[in-house]
C-alpha positions as CSV (number, residue, x, y, z in Angstrom):
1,X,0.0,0.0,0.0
2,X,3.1,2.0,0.7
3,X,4.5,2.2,-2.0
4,X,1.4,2.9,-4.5
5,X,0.9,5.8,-2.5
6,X,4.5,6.7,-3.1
7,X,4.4,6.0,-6.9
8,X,1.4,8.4,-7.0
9,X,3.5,11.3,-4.5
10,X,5.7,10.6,-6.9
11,X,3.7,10.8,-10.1
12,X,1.9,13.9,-8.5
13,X,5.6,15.8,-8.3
14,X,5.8,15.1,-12.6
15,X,2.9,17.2,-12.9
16,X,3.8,19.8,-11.0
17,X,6.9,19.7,-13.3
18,X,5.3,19.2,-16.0
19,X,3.1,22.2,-14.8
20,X,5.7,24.5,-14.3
21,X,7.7,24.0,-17.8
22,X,4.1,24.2,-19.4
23,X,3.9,28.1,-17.0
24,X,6.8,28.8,-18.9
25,X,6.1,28.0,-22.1
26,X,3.1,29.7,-22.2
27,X,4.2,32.7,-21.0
28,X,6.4,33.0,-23.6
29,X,3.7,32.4,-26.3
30,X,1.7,35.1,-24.6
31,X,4.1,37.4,-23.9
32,X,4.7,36.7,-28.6
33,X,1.2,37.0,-29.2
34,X,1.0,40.5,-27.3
35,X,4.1,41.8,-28.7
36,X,2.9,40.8,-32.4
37,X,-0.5,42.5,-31.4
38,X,0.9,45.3,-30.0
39,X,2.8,46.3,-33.2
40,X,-0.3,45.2,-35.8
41,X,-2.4,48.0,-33.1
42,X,-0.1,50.7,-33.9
43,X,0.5,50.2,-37.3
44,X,-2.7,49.6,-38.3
45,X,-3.9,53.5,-39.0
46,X,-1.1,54.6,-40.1
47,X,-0.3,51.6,-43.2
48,X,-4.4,51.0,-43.6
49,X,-4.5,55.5,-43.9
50,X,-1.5,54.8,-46.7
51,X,-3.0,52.6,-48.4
52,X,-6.2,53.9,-48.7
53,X,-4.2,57.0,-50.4
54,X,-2.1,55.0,-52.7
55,X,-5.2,52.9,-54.0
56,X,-6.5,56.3,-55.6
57,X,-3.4,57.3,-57.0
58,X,-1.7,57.1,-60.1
59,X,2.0,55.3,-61.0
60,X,4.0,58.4,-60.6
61,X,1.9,59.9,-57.4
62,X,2.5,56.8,-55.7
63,X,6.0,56.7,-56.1
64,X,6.4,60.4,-55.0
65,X,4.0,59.5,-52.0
66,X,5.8,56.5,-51.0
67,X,9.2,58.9,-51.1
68,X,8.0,61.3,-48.6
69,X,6.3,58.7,-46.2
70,X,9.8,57.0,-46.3
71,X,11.6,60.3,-45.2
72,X,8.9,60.7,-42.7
73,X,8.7,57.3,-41.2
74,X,11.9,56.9,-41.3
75,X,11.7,53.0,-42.9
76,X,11.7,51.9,-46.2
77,X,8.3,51.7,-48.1
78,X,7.7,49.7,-51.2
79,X,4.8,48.1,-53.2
80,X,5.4,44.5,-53.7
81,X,2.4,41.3,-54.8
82,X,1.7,38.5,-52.9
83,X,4.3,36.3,-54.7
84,X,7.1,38.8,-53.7
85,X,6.1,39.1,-50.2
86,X,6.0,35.1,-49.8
87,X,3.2,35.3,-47.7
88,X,1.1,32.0,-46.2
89,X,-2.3,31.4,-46.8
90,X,-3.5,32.8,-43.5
91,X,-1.9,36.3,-43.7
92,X,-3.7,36.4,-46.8
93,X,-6.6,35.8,-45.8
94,X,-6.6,38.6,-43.0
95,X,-4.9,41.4,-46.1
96,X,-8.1,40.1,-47.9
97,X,-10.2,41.1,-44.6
98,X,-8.6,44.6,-44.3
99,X,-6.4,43.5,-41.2
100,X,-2.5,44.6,-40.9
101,X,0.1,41.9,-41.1
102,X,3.1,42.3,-39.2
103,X,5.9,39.4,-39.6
104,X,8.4,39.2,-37.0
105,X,11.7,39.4,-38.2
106,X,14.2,40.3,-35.8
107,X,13.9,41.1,-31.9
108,X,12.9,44.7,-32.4
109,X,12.3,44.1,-36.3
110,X,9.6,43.1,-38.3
111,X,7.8,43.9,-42.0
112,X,4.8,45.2,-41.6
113,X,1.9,44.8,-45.0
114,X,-1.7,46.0,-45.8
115,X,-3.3,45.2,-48.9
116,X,-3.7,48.6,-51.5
117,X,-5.2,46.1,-54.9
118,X,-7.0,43.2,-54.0
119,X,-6.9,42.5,-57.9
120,X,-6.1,39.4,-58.5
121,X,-7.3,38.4,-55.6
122,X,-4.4,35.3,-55.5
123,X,-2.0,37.8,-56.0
124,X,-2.6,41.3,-54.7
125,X,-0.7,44.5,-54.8
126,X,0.9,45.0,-51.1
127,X,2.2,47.7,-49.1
128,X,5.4,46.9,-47.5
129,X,7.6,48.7,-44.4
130,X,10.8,47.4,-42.6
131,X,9.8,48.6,-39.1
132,X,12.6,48.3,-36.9
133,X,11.1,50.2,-33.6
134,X,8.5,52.3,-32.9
135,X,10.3,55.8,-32.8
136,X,9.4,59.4,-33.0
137,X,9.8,59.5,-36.9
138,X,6.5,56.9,-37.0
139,X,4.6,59.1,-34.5
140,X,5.2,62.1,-36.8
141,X,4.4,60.3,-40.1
142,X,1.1,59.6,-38.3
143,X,0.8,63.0,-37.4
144,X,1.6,64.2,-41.0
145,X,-0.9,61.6,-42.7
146,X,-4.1,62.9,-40.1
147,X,-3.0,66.4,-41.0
148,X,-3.5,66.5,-44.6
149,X,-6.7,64.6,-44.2
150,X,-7.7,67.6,-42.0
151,X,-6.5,70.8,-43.5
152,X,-8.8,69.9,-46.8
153,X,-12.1,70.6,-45.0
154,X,-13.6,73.6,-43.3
155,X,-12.5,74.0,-39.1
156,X,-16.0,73.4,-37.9
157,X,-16.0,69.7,-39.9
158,X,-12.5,68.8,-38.7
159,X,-13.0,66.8,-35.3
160,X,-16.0,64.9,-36.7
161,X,-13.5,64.1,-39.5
162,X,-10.9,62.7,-37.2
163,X,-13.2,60.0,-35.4
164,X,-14.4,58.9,-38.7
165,X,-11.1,58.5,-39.4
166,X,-10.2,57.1,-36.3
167,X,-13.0,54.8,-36.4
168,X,-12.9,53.8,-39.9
169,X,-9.1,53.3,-40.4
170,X,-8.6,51.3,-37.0
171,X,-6.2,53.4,-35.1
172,X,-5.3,51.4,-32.6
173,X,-4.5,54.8,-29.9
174,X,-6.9,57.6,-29.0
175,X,-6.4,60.7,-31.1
176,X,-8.4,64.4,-30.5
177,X,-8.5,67.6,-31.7
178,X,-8.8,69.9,-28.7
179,X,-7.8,73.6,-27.8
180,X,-4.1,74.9,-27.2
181,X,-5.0,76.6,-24.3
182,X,-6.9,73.2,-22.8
183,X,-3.8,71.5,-23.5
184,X,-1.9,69.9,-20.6
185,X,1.6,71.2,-21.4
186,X,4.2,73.2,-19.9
187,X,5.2,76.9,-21.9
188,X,7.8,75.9,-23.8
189,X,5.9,73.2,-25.7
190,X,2.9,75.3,-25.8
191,X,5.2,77.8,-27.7
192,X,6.7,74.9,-29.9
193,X,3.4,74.0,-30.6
194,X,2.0,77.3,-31.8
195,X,4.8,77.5,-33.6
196,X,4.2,74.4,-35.6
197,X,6.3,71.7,-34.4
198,X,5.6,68.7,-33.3
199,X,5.9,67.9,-29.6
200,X,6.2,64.5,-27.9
201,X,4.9,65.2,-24.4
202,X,5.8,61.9,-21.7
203,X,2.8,61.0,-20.1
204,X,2.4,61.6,-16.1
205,X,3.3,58.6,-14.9
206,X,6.0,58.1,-17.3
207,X,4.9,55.0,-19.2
208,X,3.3,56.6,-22.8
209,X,4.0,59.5,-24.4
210,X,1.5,61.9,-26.4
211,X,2.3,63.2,-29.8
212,X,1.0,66.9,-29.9
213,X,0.6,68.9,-33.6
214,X,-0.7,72.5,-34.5
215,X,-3.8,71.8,-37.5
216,X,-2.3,74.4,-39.6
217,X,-3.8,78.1,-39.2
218,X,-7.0,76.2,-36.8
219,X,-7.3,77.0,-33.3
220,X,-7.1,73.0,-33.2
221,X,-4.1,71.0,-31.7
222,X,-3.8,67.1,-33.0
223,X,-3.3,65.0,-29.9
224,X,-2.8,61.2,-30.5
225,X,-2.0,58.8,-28.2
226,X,-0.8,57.8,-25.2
227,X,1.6,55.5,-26.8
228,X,2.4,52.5,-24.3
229,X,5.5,50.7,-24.7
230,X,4.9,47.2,-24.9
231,X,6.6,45.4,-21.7
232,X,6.7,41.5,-21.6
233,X,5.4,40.0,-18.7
234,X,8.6,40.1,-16.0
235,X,10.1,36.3,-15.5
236,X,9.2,37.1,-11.7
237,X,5.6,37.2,-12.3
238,X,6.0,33.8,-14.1
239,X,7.9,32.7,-11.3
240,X,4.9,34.1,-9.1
241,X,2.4,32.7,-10.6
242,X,3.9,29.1,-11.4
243,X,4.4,29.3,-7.5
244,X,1.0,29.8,-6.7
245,X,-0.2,27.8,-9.0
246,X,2.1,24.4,-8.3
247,X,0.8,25.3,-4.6
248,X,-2.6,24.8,-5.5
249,X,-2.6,22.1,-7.8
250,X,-0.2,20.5,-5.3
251,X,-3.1,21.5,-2.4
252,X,-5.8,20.4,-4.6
253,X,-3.7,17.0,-5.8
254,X,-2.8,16.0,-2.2
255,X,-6.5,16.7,-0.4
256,X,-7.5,14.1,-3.2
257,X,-4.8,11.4,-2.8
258,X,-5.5,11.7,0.6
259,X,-8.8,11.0,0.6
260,X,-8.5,7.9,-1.6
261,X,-5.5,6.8,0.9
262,X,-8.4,7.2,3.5
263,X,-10.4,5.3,1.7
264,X,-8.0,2.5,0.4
265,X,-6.3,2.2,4.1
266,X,-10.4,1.1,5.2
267,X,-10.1,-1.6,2.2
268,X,-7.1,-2.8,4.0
269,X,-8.1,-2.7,7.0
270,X,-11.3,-4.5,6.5
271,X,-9.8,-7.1,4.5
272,X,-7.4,-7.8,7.4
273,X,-10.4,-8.1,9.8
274,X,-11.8,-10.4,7.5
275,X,-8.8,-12.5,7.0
276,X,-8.8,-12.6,11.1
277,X,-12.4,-13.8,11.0
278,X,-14.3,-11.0,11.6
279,X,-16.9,-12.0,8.7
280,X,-19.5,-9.4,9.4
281,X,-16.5,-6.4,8.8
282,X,-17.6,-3.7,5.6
283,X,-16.9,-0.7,4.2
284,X,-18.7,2.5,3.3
285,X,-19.6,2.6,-0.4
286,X,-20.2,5.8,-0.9
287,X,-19.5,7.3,-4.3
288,X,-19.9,6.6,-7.9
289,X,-16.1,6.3,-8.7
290,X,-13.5,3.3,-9.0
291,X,-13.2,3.6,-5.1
292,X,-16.6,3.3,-4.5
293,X,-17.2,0.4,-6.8
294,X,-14.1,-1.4,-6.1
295,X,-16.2,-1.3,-2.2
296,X,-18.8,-2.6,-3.6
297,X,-17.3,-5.5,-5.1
298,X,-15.4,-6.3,-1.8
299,X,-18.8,-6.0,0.1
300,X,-20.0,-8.3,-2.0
301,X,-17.2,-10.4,-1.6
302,X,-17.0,-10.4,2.0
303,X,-20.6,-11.3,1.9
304,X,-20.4,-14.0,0.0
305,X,-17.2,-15.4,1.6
306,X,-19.6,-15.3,4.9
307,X,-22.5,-16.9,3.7
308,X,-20.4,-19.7,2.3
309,X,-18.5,-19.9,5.3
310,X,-22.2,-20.3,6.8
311,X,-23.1,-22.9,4.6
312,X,-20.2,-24.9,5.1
313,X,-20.5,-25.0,9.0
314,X,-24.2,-25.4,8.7
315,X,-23.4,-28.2,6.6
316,X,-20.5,-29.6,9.4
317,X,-22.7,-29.6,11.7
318,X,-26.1,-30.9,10.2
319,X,-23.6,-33.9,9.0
320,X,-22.5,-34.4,12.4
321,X,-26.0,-34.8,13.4
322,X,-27.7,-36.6,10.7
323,X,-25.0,-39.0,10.7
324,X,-25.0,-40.1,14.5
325,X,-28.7,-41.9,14.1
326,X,-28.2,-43.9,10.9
327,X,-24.4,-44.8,12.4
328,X,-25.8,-45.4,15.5
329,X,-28.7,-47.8,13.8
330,X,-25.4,-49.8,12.2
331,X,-23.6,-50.2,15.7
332,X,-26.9,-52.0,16.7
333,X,-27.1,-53.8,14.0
334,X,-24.1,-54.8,14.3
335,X,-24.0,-55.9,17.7
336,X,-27.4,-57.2,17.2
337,X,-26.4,-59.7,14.3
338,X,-23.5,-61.2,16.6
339,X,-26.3,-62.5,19.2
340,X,-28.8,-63.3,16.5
341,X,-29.4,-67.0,17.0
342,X,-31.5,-67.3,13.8
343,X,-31.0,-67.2,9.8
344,X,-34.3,-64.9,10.1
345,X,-33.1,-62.5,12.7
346,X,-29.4,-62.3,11.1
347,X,-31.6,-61.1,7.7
348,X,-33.5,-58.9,9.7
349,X,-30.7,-56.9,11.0
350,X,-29.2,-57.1,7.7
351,X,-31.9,-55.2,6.0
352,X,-32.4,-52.6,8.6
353,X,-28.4,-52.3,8.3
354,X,-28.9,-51.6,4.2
355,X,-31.8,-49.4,4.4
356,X,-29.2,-47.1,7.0
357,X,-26.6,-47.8,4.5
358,X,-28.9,-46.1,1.6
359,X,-30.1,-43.3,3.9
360,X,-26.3,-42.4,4.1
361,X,-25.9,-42.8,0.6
362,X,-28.9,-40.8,0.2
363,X,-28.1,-38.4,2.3
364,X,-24.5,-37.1,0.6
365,X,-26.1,-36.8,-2.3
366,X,-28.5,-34.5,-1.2
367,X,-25.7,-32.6,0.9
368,X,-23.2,-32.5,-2.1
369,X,-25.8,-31.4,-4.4
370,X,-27.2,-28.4,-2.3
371,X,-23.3,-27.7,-1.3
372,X,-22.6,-27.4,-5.7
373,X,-25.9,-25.5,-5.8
374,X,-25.2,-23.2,-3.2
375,X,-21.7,-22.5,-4.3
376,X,-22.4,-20.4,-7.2
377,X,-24.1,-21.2,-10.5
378,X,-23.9,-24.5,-12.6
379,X,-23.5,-24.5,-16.4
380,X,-27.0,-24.5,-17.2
381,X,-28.2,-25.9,-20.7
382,X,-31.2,-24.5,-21.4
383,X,-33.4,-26.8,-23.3
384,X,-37.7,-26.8,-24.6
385,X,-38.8,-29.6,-22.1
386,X,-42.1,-30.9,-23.2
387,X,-43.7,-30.8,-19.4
388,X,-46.4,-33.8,-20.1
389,X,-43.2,-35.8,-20.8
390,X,-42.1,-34.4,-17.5
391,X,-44.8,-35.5,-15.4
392,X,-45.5,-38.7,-16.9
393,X,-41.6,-39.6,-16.0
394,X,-41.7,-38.4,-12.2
395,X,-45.0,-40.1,-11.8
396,X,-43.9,-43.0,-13.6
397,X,-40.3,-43.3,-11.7
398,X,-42.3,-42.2,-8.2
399,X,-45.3,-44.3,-8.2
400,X,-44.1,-47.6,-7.3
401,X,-42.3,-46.7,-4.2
402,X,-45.4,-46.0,-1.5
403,X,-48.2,-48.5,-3.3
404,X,-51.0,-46.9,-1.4
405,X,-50.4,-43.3,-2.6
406,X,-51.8,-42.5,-5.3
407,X,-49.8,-40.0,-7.4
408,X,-51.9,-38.3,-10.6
409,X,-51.8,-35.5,-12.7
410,X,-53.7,-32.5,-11.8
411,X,-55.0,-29.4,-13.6
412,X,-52.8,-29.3,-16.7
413,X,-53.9,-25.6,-18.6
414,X,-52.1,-23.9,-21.9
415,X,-53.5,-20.4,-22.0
416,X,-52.8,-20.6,-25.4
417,X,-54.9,-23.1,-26.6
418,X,-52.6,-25.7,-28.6
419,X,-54.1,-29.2,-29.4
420,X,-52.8,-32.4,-27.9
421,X,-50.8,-33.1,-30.6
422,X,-49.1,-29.4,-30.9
423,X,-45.7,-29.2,-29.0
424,X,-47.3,-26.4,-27.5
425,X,-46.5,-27.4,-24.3
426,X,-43.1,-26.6,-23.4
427,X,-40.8,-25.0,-21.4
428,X,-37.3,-23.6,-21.4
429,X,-35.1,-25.0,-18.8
430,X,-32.6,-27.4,-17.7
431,X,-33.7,-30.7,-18.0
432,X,-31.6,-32.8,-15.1
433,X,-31.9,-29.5,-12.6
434,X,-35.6,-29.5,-13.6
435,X,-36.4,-32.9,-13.0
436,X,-34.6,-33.2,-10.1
437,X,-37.0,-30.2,-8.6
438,X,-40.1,-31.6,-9.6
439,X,-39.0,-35.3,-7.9
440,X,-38.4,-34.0,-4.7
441,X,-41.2,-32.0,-4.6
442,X,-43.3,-34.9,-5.0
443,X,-41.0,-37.4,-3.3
444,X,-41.8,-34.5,-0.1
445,X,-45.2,-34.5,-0.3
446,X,-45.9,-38.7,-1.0
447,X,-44.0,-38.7,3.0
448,X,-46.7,-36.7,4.3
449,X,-49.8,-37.4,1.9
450,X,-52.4,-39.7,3.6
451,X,-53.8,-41.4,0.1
452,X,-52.9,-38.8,-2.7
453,X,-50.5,-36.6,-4.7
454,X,-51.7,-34.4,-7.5
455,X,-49.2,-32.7,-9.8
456,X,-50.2,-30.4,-12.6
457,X,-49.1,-27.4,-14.9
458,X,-50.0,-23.9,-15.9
459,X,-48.8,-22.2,-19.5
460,X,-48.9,-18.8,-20.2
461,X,-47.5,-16.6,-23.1
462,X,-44.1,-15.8,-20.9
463,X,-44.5,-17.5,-17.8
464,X,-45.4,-21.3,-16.2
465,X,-45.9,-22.8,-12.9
466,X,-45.8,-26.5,-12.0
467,X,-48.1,-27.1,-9.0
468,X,-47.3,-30.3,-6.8
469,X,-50.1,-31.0,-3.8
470,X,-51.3,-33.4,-1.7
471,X,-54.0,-34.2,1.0
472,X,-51.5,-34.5,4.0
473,X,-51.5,-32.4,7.1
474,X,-50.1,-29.0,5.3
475,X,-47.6,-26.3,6.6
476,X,-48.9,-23.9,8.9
477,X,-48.8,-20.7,7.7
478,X,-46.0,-19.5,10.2
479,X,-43.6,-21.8,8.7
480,X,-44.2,-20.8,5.1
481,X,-41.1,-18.3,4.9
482,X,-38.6,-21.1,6.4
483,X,-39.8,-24.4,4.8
484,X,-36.8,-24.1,2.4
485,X,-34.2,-23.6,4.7
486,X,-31.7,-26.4,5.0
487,X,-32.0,-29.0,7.3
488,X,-35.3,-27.3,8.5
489,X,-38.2,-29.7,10.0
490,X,-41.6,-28.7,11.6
491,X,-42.5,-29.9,14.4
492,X,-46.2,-31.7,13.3
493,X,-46.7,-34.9,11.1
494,X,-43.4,-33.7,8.6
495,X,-41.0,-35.0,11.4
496,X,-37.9,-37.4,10.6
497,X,-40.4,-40.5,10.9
498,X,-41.4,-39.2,7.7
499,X,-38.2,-39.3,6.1
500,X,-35.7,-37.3,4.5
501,X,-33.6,-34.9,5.7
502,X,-34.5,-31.4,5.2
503,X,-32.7,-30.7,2.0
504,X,-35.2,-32.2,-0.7
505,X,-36.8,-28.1,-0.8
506,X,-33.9,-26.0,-0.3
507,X,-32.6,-27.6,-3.1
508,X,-35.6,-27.2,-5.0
509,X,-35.3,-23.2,-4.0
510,X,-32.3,-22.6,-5.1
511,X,-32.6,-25.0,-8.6
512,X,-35.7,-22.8,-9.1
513,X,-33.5,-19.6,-8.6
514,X,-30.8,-20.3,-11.1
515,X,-33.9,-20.2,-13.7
516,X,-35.1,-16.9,-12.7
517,X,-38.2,-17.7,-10.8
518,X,-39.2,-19.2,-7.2
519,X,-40.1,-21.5,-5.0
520,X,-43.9,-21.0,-3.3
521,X,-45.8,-22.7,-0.6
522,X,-49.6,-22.9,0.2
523,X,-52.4,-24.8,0.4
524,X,-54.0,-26.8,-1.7
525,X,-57.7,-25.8,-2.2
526,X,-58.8,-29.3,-4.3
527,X,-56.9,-32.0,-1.5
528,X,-56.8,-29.8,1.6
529,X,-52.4,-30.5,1.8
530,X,-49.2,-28.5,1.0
531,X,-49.4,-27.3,-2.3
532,X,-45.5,-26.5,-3.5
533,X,-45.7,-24.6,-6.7
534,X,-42.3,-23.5,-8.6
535,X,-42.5,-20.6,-11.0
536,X,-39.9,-19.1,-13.7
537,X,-39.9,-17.6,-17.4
538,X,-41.0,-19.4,-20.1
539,X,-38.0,-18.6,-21.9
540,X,-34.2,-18.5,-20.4
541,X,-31.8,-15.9,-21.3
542,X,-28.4,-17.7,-22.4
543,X,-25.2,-15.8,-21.9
């Protein structure tokens, strides 16, 4: 037990390994997939603003265009297809949707494309920058860009022109047009300002910046931004988190193995109780999992292992006891034939000595049949037993032994009507297990019937019923729910001067439950006896 419990500790430290190099990893994609957003964010506006200007251009207007955006952004612009760019299918797919591709090619390096001709739509004309950071020069190309898309329209249109622009272009910053004198600045970029430079004010707590332009002769200032720089997540907070985390899982992990430790030390324990003797010893099976079934299996185990255990020392000690009178009779008989001074007497002992010698005989039988029966289930071969046959061979085999009882068929009744010469009378069931029920029910009730044993049948579409009576004393009613336990006699007329030994009906019981039906008891309302009825499907389910 041990040392599962230390292969699973052991198991449950992997994971948290496992765990913590899967932290890392992840970080690292995450920390990639922001960075790669960050830059398609801010270079959406600018390259999707360029490229809306360059579709409506000519040859020559581009190129002198693309000149002074270089000079501005400070990169190198050109227009290239799809086949020139070597682009996969899924960037595009997002230039055919109007998204910004940026492709990562150095630490701070990467190209940056928006589609300007979709046509031909495998092979579209591209705008392409080398972006090597995000600088001042980028901020000011932005700034020079939004400005020209300004000064074309009266001052009063202006800021509803911005957040159409801002909206339709997908700016990934804020941008405003608002007074000078609302601006935020110190003097001396207020003056620059006015002057018509461009300022880059550093935001107040010193993580973004603000790019700040004039609009030409306007009493508007362009303010875009704040820029955030883009900061990876520190390998501190991974180490933080991946703490935390192997913490909990490791919480979580042991709180479970614990509880199934719990719960297997109770299996251990109660199968050492058990193995001491302590039959009655079982666990709680509560729960739907492996633990909980793997109780119920041992509860049904240990159950079984006790009522075995039962059976066998009922059985020791019903030997011990039905043994001593027929052994005892052969002592006698014994002694007896040694002081016989007659052929006759000698032959009288002789045959009482036989008749104990078959009661013995008789009686293993009986107790290694119920012992096999009682064991667990025989290989059954379900057979169609024509039950006419049936009765005519107990009666027949039966009959002869006790003269003056009369043994006769009863009510025979098919509910479904077949003729006399249909097979219609049949039932599925094993035909040595069957027959062997049916013969000690009648063998029981010719001991206690006083002139008469009636035995008889009932068919139905899924069900039958053989019916065995007699016009004997009967079972009182109070005895009706123990009749068929072994070795059990009543205390009237079915005493051991009738015969047998108390395991003719729980042998019939349990035959009767390896078919799927039972055993009954009443009385009989044509002959005033015991009538012993056994019940079970028509047809057997096979495995």
């Amino acid at each position: 037990m041990n040392s599962i419990f230390l292969r699973i500790y052991g198991g449950m430290l992997g994971v948290l390994v496992l765990v913590a190099l899967l932290g890392v990893l992840t970080l690292h994609l995450v920390n990639t997939v922001r960075a790669e957003h960050y830059r398609e964010q801010l270079a959406h506006g600018t390259f999707t603003l360029m490229a809306d200007n360059l579709r409506s251009m000519n040859d020559i207007e581009r190129t002198r265009a693309l000149a002074v955006w270089e000079r501005l952004l400070g990169i190198p612009l050109t227009l290239e297809n799809a086949e020139q760019a070597k682009l996969d299918g899924i960037a595009l797919s997002r230039l055919s949707r109007g998204q910004v591709v940026v492709e990562q090619t150095g630490p701070h390096a990467a190209r940056v494309f928006r589609e300007v001709e979709p046509a031909p739509a495998d092979n579209p004309l591209l705008l392409t920058g080398e972006v090597r950071q995000i600088s001042e020069q980028l901020a000011r190309a932005t700034i020079f860009l939004l400005l020209d898309e300004l000064v074309r329209l009266p001052v009063e249109e202006q800021p509803a022109r911005l957040e159409a622009l801002h909206h339709s272009k997908g700016f990934g910053f804020d941008m405003q047009l608002i007074r000078l004198e609302q601006l935020d600045v110190d003097d001396d970029q207020r003056r620059r300002i006015d002057e018509g430079d461009t300022v880059m004010a550093l935001g107040k707590d010193g993580d973004s910046i603000r790019v700040l332009s004039g609009v030409g002769e306007t009493p508007w200032v362009l303010e875009i931004g704040p820029l955030y720089q883009m900061n990876p997540y520190p390998p501190q907070l991974l180490i933080l988190i991946t703490l935390v985390g192997l913490c909990l899982i490791g919480l979580v992990v042991y709180l479970l193995v614990r509880r199934l430790e719990h719960r297997l030390r109770g299996l251990e324990s109660a199968a050492t109780q058990i193995a001491q003797g302590s039959l009655e010893t079982r666990v709680p099976e509560a729960g739907a999992d492996s633990v909980g079934r793997l109780a119920s299996a041992f509860n049904g185990m240990a159950e079984h292992l006790q009522r075995s255990l039962m059976i066998q020392r009922e059985l020791v000690r019903a030997v011990s006891h039905e043994l001593r009178t027929p052994v005892a009779r052969l002592r006698f008989g014994l002694e007896m034939i040694n002081d016989a001074t007659t052929p006759q007497a000698r032959h009288k002992y002789m045959v009482g000595m036989d008749n104990d010698i078959q009661d013995l005989d008789k009686l293993v039988d009986e107790m290694l049949t119920y012992a096999r029966l009682e064991q667990g289930a025989p290989t059954l071969d379900f057979q169609r037993i024509d039950l006419n046959a049936l009765v005519d061979q107990v009666i027949t085999e039966l009959a002869p032994l006790r003269p003056l009882i009369r043994v006769r068929r009863g009510q025979c009744v098919d509910a479904l009507q077949h003729s006399a010469a249909d097979d219609g009378h049949w039932v599925e069931a094993e035909p040595r297990y069957l027959h062997r029920a049916v013969q000690n029910l009648v063998s029981n009730a010719m001991r206690h019937a006083e002139s008469q044993v009636c035995i008889g049948y009932q068919l139905s579409e899924d069900h039958c019923r053989i019916d065995v009576e007699d016009d004997g004393p009967g079972v009182p009613e109070s005895a009706w729910e123990r009749i068929f336990t072994p070795f059990m006699r009543l205390d009237d007329s079915r005493t051991r001067a009738s015969g047998g030994h108390g395991l003719g009906l729980s042998i019939v019981r349990r035959i009767i439950h390896w078919h799927a039906g039972r055993a009954l008891i009443g009385r009989s309302q044509s002959l005033g006896g015991a009538c012993f009825s056994l019940a079970w499907p028509r047809r057997q389910e096979r495995p």
